[in-house]
C-alpha positions as a Markdown table, in Angstrom:
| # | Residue | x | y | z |
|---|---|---|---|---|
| 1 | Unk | 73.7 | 83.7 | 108.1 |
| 2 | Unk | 73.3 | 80.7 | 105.8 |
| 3 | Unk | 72.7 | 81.5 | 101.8 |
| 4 | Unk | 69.4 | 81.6 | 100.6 |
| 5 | Unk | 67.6 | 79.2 | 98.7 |
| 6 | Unk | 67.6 | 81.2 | 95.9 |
| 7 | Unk | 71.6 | 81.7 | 96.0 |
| 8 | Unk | 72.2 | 77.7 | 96.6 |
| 9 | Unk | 69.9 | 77.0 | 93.4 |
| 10 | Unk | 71.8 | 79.6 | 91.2 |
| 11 | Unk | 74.9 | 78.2 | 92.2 |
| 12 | Unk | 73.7 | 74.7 | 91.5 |
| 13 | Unk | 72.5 | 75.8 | 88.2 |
| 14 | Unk | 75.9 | 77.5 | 87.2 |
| 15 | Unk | 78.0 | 74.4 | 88.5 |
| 16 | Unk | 75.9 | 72.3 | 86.1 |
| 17 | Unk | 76.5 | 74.4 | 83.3 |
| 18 | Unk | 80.0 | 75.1 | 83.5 |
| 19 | Unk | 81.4 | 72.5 | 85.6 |
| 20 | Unk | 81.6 | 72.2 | 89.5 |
| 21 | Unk | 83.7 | 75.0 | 91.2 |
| 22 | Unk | 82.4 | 77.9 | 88.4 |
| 23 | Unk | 80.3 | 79.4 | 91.8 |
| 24 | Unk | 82.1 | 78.7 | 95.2 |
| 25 | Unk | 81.8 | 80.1 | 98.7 |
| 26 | Unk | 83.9 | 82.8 | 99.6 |
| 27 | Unk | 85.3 | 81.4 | 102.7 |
| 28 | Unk | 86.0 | 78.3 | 100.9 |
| 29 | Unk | 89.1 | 80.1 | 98.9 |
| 30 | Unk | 92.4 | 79.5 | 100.0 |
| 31 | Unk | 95.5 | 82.2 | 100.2 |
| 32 | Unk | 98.5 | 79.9 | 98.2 |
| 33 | Unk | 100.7 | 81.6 | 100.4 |
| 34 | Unk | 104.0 | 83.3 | 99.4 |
| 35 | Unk | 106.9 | 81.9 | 97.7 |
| 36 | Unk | 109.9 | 83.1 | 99.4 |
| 37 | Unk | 113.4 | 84.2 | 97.6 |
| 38 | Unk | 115.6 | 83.6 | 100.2 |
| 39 | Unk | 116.4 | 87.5 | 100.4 |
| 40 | Unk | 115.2 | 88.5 | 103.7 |
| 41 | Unk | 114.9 | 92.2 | 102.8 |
| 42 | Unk | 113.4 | 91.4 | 99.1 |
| 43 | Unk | 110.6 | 89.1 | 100.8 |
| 44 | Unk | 109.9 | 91.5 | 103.4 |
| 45 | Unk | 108.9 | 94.2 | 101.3 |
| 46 | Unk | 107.0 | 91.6 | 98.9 |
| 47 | Unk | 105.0 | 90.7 | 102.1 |
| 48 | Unk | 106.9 | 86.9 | 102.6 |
| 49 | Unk | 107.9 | 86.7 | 99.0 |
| 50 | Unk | 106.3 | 86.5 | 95.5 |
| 51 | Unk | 102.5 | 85.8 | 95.4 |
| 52 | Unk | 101.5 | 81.7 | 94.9 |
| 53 | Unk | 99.5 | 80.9 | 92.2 |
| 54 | Unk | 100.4 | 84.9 | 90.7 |
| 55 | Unk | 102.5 | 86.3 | 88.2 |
| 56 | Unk | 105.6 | 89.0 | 88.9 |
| 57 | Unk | 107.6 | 90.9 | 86.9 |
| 58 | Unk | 110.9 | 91.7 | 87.6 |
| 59 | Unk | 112.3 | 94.7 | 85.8 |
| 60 | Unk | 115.8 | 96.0 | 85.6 |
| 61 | Unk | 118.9 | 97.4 | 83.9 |
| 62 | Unk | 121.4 | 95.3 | 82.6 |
| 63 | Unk | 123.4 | 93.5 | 85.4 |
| 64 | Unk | 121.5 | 95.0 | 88.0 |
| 65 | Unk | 120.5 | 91.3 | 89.1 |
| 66 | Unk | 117.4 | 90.1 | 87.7 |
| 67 | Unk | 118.2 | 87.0 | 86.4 |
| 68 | Unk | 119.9 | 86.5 | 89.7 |
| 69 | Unk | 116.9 | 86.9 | 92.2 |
| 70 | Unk | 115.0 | 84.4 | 90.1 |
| 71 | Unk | 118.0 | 81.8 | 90.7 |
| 72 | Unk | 118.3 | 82.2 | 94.0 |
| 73 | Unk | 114.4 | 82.2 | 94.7 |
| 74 | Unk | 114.7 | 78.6 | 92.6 |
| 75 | Unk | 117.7 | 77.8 | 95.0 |
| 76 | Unk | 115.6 | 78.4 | 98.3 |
| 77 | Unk | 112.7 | 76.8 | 97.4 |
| 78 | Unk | 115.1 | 73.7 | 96.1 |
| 79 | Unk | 116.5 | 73.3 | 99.9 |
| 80 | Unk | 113.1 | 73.9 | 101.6 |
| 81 | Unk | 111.3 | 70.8 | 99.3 |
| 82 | Unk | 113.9 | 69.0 | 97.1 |
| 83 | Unk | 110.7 | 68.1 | 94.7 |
| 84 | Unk | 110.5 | 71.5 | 94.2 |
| 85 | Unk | 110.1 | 72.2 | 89.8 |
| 86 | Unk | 110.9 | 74.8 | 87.5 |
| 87 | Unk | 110.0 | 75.4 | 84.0 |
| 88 | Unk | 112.5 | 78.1 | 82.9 |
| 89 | Unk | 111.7 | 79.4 | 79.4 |
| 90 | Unk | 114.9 | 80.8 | 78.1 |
| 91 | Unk | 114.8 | 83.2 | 75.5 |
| 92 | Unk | 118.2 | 84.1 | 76.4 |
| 93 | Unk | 121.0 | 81.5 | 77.0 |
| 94 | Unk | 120.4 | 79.5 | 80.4 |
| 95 | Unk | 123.5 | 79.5 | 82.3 |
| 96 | Unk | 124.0 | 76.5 | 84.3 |
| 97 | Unk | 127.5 | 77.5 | 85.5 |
| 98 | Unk | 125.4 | 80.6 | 86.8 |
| 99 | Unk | 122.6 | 78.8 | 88.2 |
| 100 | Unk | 124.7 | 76.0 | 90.1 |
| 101 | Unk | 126.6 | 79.2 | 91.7 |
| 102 | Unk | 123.5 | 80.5 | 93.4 |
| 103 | Unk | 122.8 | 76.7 | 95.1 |
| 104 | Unk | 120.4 | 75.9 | 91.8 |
| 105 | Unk | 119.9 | 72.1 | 91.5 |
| 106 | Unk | 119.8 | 71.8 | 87.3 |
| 107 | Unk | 118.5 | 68.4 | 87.4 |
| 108 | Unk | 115.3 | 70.1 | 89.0 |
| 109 | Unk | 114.8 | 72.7 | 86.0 |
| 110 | Unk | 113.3 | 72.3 | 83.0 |
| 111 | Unk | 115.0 | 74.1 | 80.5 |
| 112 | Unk | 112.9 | 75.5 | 77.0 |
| 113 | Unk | 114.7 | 77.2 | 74.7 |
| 114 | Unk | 112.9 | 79.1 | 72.4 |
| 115 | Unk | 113.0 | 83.4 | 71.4 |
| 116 | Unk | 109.1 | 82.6 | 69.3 |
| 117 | Unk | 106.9 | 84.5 | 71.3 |
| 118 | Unk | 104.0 | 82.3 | 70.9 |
| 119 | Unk | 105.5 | 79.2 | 71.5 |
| 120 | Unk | 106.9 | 80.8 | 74.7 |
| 121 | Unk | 103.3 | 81.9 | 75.9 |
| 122 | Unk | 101.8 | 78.9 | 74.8 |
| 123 | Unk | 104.3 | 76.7 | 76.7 |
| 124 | Unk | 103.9 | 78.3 | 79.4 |
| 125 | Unk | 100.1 | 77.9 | 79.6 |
| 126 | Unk | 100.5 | 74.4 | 79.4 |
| 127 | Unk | 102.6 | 74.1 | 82.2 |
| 128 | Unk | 99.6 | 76.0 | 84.1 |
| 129 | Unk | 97.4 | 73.9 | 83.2 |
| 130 | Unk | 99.1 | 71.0 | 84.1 |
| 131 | Unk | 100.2 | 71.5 | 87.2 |
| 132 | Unk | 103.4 | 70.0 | 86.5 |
| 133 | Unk | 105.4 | 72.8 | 87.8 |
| 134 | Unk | 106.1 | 75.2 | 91.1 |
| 135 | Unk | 107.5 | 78.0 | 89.0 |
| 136 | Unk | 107.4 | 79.3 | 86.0 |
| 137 | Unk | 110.4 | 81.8 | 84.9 |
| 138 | Unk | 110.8 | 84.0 | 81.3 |
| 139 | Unk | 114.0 | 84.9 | 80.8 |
| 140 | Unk | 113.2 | 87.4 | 79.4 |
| 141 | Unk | 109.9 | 88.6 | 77.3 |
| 142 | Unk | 111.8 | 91.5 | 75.4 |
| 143 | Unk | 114.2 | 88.8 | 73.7 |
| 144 | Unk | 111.3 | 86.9 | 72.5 |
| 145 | Unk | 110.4 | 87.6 | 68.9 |
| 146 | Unk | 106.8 | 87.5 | 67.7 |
| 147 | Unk | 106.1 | 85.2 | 64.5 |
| 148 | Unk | 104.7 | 88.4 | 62.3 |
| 149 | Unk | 108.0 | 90.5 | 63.4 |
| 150 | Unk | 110.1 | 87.0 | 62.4 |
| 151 | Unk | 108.6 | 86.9 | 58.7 |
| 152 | Unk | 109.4 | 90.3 | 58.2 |
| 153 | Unk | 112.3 | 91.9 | 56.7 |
| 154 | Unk | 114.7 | 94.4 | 58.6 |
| 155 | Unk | 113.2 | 97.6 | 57.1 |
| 156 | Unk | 109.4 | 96.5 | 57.6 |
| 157 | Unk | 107.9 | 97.8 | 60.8 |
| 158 | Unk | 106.0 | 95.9 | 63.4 |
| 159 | Unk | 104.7 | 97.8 | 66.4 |
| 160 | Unk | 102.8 | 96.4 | 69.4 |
| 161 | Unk | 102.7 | 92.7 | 68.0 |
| 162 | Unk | 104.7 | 91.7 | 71.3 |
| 163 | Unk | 101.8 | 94.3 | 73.5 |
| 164 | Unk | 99.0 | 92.3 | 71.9 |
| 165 | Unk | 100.3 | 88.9 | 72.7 |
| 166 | Unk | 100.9 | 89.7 | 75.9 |
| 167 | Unk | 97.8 | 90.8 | 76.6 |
| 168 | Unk | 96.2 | 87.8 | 75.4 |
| 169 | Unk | 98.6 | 85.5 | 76.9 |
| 170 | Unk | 97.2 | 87.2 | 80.1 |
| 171 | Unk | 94.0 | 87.0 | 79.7 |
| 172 | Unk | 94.1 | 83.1 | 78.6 |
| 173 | Unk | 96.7 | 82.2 | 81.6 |
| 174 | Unk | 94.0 | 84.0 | 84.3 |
| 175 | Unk | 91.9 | 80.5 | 83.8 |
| 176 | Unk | 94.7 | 78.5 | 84.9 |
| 177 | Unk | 95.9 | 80.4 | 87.6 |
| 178 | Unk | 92.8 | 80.5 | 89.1 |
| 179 | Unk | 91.8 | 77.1 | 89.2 |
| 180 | Unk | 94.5 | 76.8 | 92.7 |
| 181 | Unk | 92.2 | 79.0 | 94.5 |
| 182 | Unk | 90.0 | 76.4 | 95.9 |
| 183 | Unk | 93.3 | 74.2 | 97.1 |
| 184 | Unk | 92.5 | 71.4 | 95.0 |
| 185 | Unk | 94.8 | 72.3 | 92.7 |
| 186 | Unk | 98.7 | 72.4 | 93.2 |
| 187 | Unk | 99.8 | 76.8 | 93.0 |
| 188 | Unk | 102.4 | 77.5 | 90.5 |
| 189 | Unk | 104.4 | 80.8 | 90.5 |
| 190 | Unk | 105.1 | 83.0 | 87.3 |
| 191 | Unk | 108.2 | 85.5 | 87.2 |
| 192 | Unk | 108.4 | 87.5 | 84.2 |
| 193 | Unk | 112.1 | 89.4 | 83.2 |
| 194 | Unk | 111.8 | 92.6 | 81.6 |
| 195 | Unk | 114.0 | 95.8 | 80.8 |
| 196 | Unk | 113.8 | 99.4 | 81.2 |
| 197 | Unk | 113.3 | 101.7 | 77.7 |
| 198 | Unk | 113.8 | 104.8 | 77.3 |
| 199 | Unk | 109.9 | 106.6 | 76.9 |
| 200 | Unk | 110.0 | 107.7 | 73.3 |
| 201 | Unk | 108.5 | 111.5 | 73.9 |
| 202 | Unk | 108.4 | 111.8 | 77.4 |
| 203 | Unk | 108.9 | 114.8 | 79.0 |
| 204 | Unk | 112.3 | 114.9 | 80.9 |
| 205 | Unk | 111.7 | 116.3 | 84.8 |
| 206 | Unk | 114.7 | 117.5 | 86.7 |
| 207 | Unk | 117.2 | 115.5 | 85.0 |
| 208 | Unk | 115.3 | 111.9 | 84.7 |
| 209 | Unk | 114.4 | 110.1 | 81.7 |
| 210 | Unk | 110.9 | 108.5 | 81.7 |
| 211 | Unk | 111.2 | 104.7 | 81.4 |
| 212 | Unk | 109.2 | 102.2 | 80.3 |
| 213 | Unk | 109.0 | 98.6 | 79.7 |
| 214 | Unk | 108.1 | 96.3 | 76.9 |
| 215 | Unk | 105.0 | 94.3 | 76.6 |
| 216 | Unk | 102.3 | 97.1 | 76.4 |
| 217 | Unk | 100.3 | 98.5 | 79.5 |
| 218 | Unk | 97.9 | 95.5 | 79.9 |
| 219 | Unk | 100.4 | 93.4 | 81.4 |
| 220 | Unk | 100.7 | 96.0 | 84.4 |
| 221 | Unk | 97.6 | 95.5 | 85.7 |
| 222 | Unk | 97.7 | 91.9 | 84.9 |
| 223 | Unk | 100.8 | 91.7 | 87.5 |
| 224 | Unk | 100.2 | 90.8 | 90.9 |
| 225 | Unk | 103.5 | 92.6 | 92.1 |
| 226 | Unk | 106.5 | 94.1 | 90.0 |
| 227 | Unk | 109.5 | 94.7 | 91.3 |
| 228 | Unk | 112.4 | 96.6 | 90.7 |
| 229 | Unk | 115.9 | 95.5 | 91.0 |
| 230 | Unk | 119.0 | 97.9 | 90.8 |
| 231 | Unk | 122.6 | 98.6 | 91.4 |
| 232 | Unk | 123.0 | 100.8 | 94.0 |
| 233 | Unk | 126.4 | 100.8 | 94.3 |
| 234 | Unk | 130.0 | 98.0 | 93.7 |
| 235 | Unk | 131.5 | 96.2 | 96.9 |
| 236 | Unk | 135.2 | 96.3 | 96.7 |
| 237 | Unk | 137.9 | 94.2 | 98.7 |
| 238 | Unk | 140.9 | 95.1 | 99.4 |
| 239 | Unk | 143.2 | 92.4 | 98.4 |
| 240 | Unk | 147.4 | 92.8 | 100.3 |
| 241 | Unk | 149.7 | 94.1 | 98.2 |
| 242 | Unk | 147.4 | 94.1 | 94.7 |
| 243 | Unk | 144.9 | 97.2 | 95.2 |
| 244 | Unk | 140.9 | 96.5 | 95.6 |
| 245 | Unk | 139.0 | 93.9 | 93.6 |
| 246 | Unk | 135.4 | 94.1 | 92.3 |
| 247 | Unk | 133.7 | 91.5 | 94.4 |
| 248 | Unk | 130.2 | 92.3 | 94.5 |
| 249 | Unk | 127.2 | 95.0 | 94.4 |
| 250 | Unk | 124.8 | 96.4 | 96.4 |
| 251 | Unk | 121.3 | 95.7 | 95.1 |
| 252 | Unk | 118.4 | 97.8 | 95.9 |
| 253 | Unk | 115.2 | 96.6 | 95.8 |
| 254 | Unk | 111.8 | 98.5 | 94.9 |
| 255 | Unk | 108.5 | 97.3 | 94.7 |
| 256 | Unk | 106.5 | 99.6 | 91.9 |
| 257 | Unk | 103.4 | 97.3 | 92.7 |
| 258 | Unk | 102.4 | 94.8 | 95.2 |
| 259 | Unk | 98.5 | 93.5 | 95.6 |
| 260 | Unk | 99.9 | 91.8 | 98.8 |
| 261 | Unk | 100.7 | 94.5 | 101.1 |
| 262 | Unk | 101.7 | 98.0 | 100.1 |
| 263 | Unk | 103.8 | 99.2 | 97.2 |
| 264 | Unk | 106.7 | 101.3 | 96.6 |
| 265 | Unk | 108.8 | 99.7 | 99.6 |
| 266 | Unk | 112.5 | 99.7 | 99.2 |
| 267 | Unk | 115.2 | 97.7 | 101.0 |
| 268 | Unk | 118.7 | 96.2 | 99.6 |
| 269 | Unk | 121.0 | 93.5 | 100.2 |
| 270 | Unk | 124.9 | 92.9 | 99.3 |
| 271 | Unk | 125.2 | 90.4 | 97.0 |
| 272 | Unk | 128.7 | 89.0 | 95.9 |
| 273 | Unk | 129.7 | 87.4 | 92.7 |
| 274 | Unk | 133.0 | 86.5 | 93.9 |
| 275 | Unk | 134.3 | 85.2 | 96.9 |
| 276 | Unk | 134.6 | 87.6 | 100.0 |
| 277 | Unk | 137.6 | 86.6 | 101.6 |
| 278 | Unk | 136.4 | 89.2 | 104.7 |
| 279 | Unk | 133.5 | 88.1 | 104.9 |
| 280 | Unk | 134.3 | 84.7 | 104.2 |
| 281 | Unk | 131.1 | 84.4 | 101.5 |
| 282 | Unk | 130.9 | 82.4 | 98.8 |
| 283 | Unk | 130.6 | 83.3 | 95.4 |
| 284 | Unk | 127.1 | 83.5 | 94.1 |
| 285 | Unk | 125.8 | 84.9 | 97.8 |
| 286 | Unk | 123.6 | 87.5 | 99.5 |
| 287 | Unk | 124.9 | 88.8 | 102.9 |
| 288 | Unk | 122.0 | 87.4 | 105.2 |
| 289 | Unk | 123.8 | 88.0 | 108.2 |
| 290 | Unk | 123.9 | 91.6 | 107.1 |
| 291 | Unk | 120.3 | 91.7 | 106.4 |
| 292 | Unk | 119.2 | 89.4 | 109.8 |
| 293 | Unk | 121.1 | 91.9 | 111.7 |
| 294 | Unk | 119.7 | 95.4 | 110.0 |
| 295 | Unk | 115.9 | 93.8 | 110.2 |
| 296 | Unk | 116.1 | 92.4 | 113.9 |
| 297 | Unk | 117.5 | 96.0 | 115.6 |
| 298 | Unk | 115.0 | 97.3 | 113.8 |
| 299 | Unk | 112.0 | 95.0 | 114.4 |
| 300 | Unk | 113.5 | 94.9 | 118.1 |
| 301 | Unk | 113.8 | 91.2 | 117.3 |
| 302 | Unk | 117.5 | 91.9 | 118.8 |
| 303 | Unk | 117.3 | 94.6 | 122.0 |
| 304 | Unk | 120.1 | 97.0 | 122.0 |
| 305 | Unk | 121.5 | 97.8 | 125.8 |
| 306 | Unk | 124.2 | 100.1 | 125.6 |
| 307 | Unk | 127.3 | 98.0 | 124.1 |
| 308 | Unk | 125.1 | 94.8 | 124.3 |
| 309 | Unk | 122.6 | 93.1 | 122.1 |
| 310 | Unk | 120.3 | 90.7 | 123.5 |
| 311 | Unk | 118.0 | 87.8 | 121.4 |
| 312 | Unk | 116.0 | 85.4 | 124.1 |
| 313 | Unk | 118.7 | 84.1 | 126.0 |
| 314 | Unk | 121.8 | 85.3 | 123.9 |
| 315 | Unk | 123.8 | 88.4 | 124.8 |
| 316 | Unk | 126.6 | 89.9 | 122.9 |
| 317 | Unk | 129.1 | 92.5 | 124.1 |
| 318 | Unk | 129.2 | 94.6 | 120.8 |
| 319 | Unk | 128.3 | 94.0 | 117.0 |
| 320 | Unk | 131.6 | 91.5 | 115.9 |
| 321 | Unk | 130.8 | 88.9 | 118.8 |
| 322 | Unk | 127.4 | 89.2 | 117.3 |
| 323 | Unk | 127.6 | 88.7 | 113.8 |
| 324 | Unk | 129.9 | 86.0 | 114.1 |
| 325 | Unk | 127.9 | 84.0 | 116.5 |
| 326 | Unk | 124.9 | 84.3 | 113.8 |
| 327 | Unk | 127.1 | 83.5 | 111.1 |
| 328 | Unk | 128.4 | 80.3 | 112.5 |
| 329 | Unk | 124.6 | 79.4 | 113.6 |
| 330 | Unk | 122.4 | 78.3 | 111.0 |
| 331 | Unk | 119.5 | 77.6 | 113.4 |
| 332 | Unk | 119.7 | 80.8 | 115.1 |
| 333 | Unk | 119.6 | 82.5 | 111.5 |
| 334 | Unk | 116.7 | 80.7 | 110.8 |
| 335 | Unk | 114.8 | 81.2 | 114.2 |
| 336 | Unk | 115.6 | 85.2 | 113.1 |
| 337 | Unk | 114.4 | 85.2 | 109.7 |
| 338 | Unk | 111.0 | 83.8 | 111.2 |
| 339 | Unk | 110.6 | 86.0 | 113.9 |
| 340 | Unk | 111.4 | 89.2 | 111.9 |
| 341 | Unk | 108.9 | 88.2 | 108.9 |
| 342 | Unk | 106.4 | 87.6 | 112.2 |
| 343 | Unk | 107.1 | 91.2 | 113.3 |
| 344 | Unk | 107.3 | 92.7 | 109.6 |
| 345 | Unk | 103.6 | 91.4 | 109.0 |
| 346 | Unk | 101.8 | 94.3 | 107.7 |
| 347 | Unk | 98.5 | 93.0 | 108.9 |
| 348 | Unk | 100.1 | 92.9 | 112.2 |
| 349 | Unk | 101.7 | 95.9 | 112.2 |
| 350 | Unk | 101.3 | 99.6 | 110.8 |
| 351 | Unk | 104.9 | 100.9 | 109.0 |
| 352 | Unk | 104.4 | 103.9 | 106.8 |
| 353 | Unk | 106.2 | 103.5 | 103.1 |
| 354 | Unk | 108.5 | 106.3 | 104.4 |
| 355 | Unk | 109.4 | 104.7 | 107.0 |
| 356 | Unk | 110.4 | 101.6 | 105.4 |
| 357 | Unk | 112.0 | 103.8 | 102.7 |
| 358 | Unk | 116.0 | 103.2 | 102.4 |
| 359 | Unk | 115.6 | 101.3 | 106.1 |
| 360 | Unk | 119.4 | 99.3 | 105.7 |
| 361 | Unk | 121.6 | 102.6 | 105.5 |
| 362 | Unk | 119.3 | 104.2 | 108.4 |
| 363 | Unk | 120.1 | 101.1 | 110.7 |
| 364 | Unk | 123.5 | 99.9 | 109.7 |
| 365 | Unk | 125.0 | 103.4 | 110.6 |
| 366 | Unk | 122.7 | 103.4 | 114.1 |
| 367 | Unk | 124.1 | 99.6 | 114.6 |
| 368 | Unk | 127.7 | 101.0 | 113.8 |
């Protein structure tokens, strides 16, 4: 059924006023899409990766790995499009040594260094409106310092300047983001890095502190998805004749919202920070093999018959031949990660939360 002739001359009417696109047809709206990290099980429990033309927060302890999943996510989208931009605002020192570890090509970052709050925000809404960019990473808003706490002395207080900007910076950047909507416009990508607090006054339940996170409560419904990243546990190697060495951590992912599909999904992925001479991993790596393998028994991407595993017309006799025939087969990993993200779809597919709950332990050991 067509609009009526009332509805086309109101939307005429608006257009003039405010400028062409202010009223558009529904149908006419594009989805941007995800933007994928290059972590199979973070993108599959963010629905394909982090929201285009959205902004995410990723929240964490210290060294759990946030700073991390924003360089690798860089990383991946640098070897899918080589054009691909980032404008990373560091209010914390940018680590190229880090970076180039996790595959990051520097010469495609924009680096701004700056801890002013305002000039961060403001920065940043420029690069929205320009277009200029892909991404857009903070790193990280509670290092930024607003300009009324900066004129202060050490004993003056100066609650919720930083929750007040935020919100505003929020509700100014919603005009840029949504200009992409119509797919005129190139779709850039915002990933905020925050911390857990402590919740001054919360009531402690069974042992557990209530957290928090700086910024205020706006920005949480602001947020199109915020995810959780954590250490769930160190990878040790054992290294002949000198004891174990500290080569990695297992990091669990959680997402506490997600407007894409459902929330409060967890998965995790070993991720090494030095070489794995096992493994034969780089430093600077996640263990996609690991996580192709958990996913596709899972997905029944890869059939299990007894001692045998079967994908289209490969066949291995137990899990070693298996892994190492994906390791040493970029394509096939490829062909994997597509067909499990296929089979993941949640509006293909119904998986309960539960379900999906702490899925890598519950298939690794049925694998094993």
């Amino acid at each position: 059924m067509a609009l009526t002739g009332e509805a086309l001359a109101l939307m005429a009417k608006i257009n003039k006023q405010y400028g062409d696109g202010s009223l558009v047809i529904a149908s006419s709206l594009t989805d941007s899409g995800q933007l994928a990290t290059g972590i199979l099980s973070l993108d599959l429990i963010l629905g394909g990766g982090f929201p285009r033309n959205q902004w995410s927060e990723v929240i964490g302890m210290e060294g759990s790995g946030k700073t991390t999943v924003c360089h690798r996510t860089v990383a991946h989208n640098q070897q899918i499009s080589p054009d691909f931009t980032t404008l990373w605002i560091a209010a914390e020192a940018y680590d190229s040594d880090q970076a180039k570890m996790l595959g990051v090509n520097v010469d495609q970052v924009i680096v701004h260094a700056t801890n002013r709050m305002e000039e961060a925000f403001q920065v940043m809404i420029d690069a929205a409106e320009a277009r200029a960019v892909d991404l857009i990473v903070l790193d990280s808003y509670p290092a930024l310092v607003p300009d009324g706490e900066a004129e202060k002395d050490m004993d003056e207080a100066s609650m919720t300047l930083g929750a007040r900007l935020m919100g505003k910076f929020f509700r100014k950047i919603g005009k840029e983001t949504g200009k992409a909507m119509s797919a005129t416009q190139r779709p850039v990508t915002g990933l905020i890095i925050n911390q857990w607090r402590q919740k001054i006054g919360g009531r402690v339940m069974n042992g557990q502190i209530p957290k928090t996170t700086p910024g205020g409560l706006a920005k949480n419904f602001a947020y199109y998805s915020r995810v959780e990243v954590a250490r769930a546990e160190w990878i040790d190697e054992a290294r002949p004749g000198k004891g174990k060495a500290r080569i990695g951590q297992v990091v669990k992912f959680t997402t506490i919202k997600n407007k894409q599909i459902a929330g409060q999904k967890t998965s995790q992925s070993d991720y090494y920070f030095e070489e794995s001479r096992t493994l034969g991993l780089d430093a600077g790596r996640f263990d996609t093999v690991k996580d192709l393998i958990i996913w596709a028994v899972y997905y029944d991407v890869i059939t299990r018959r007894g001692s045998y595993y079967d994908y289209g017309k490969n066949s291995w006799k137990g899990k070693d031949p298996m892994i190492d025939a994906i390791r040493q087969d970029l394509t096939l990993q490829e062909e994997l990660t597509a067909s499990i993200l296929g089979a993941a779809d949640p509006r293909r597919q119904t998986t309960s939360p539960a379900e999906l709950g702490n899925l890598a332990q519950e298939i690794e050991a049925e694998a094993a």
